[in-house]
N, C-alpha and C positions, 0 to 999 in steps of 0.2 A: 133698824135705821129708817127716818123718813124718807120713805123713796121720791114722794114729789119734789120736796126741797134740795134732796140731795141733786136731783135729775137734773132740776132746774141749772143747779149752781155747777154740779158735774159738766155741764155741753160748753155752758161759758169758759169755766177754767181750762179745758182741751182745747178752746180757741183762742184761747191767751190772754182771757181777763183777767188783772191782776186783782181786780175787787171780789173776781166770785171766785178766784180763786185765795182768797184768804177766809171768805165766807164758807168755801165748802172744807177747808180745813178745820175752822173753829167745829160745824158741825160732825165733824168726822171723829173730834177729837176725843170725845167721850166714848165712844164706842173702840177707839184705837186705845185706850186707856184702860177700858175693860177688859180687852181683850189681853193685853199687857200685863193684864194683872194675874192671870190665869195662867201665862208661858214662862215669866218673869220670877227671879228673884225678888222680895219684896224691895229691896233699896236700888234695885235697875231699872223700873217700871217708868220711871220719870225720862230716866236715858234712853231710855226705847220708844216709849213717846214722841220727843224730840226728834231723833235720828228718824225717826218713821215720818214726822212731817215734814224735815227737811228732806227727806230721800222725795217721798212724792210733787210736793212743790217744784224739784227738779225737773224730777221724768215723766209727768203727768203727761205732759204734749208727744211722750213718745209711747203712750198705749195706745194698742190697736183699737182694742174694741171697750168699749165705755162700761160693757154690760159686766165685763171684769172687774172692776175698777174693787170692788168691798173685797175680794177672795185677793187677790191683787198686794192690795194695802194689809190686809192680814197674814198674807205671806211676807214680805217686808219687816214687819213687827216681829213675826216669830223668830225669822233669821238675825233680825238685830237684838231678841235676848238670847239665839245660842250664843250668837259672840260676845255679847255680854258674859253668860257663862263660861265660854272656853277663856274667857280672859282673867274671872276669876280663879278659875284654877290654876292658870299659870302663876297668880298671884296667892295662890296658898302653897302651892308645890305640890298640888297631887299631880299624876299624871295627863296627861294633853293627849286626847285620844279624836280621831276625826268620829268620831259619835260619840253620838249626846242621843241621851235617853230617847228613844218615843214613848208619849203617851200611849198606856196599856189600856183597854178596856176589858174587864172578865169577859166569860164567858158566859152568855145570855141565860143556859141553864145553871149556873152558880146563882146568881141574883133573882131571877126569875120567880120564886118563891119569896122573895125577901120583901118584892117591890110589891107582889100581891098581899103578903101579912100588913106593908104599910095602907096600901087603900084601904084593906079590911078594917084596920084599927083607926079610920075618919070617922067620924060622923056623916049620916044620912046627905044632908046637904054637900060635905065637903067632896064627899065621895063622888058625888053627882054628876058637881059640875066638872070636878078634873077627866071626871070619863067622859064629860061629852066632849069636853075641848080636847083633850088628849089623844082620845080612842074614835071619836066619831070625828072629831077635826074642826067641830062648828064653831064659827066668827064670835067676836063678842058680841056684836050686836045679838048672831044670833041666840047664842047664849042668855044673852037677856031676854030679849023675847019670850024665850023658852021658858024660862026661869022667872018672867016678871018683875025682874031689877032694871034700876037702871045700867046705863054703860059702866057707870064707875062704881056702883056697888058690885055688880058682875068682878071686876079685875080685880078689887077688893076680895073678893072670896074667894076667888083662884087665887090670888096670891099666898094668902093663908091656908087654903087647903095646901097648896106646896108648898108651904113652909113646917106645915105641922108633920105632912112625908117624908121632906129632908130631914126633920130632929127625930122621926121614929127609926130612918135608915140606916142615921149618926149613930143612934145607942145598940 
C-alpha cells in the first residue's frame, strides 16, 4: 500500500472528511480486493469488497489507533467472506459448523528443499536478484544499484524471476 497517500488521506477521514474519506477508500480498494480474493469464494469477492467498505466508512472514527487501520480493514474482509461462506453452506445443506477452515501452512522442512530445487533451477541472474531482495532484504533502489538497472527493469526481473519459482513450485 502507499503509505504516504494513504497517511495523508487516513488522518483526514478519522477527523471526519468526507472527501478523504471517499478518497482513502477508492485507494484501499484494490488492495481490499486483493486481499478478498485470496479468503473468498470466487463469486463472494465483490460482496466482501462492498461490505468491507461500507463497514469501515462507518467505524472509521471509532479506531483507536490509525497505525491499525491495513490489519484492521483486513480483518473485516476475512470475517465478511467466513460469513459469506457459512452462508453458502447453509444454502447448499451441508453442515453449519462455527469453524471454518484456517489456512494451513506445511511445515518449513516439507518444502524446504522444494523452494531450494526451485532457485537452483533460475538462471544466474534470476537467482541473484531474488536472493538479494528476499534473503539479504535490499530496497529496489538498492537492488539496482547493485545490479546496474534501472528502478523498473530491477522489479521487472524480480517479478519474473518469481514467476518462473512459482510455475517450477506448481509442477
Amino acid at each position: 500500500m502507499r503509505t504516504l497517500a494513504y497517511h495523508e488521506e487516513l488522518q483526514a477521514a478519522h477527523a471526519g472528511d468526507p472527501v478523504a474519506l471517499a478518497d482513502l477508500l477508492m485507494l484501499s480498494r484494490q488492495d481490499i480486493r486483493r486481499y478478498a480474493e485470496y479468503h473468498c469464494a470466487i463469486n463472494d469477492v465483490e460482496d466482501a469488497v462492498q461490505e468491507a467498505l461500507i463497514l469501515v466508512s462507518r467505524k472509521l472514527s471509532d479506531l483507536r489507533s490509525l497505525e491499525c487501520f491495513f490489519s484492521w480493514v483486513f480483518r473485516i474482509v476475512k470475517r465478511e467472506c467466513n460469513r459469506l461462506k457459512r452462508g453458502a453452506k447453509r444454502f447448499t445443506g451441508d453442515p453449519v459448523t462455527d469453524d471454518i477452515a484456517a489456512c494451513t501452512t506445511p511445515d518449513i522442512h516439507e518444502w524446504r528443499q522444494d523452494v531450494a530445487s526451485a532457485l537452483e533451477s533460475l538462471p544466474y541472474h534470476y537467482r541473484e536478484i531474488v536472493l538479494l531482495r528476499d534473503l539479504e532484504g535490499l530496497s529496489i533502489a538498492e537492488l539496482a544499484e547493485r545490479l546496474g538497472l534501472t528502478a523498473m527493469a530491477t522489479k521487472a526481473r524480480l517479478h519474473r524471476a518469481r514467476s518462473l519459482a512459482r510455475e517450477y513450485l506448481r509442477a
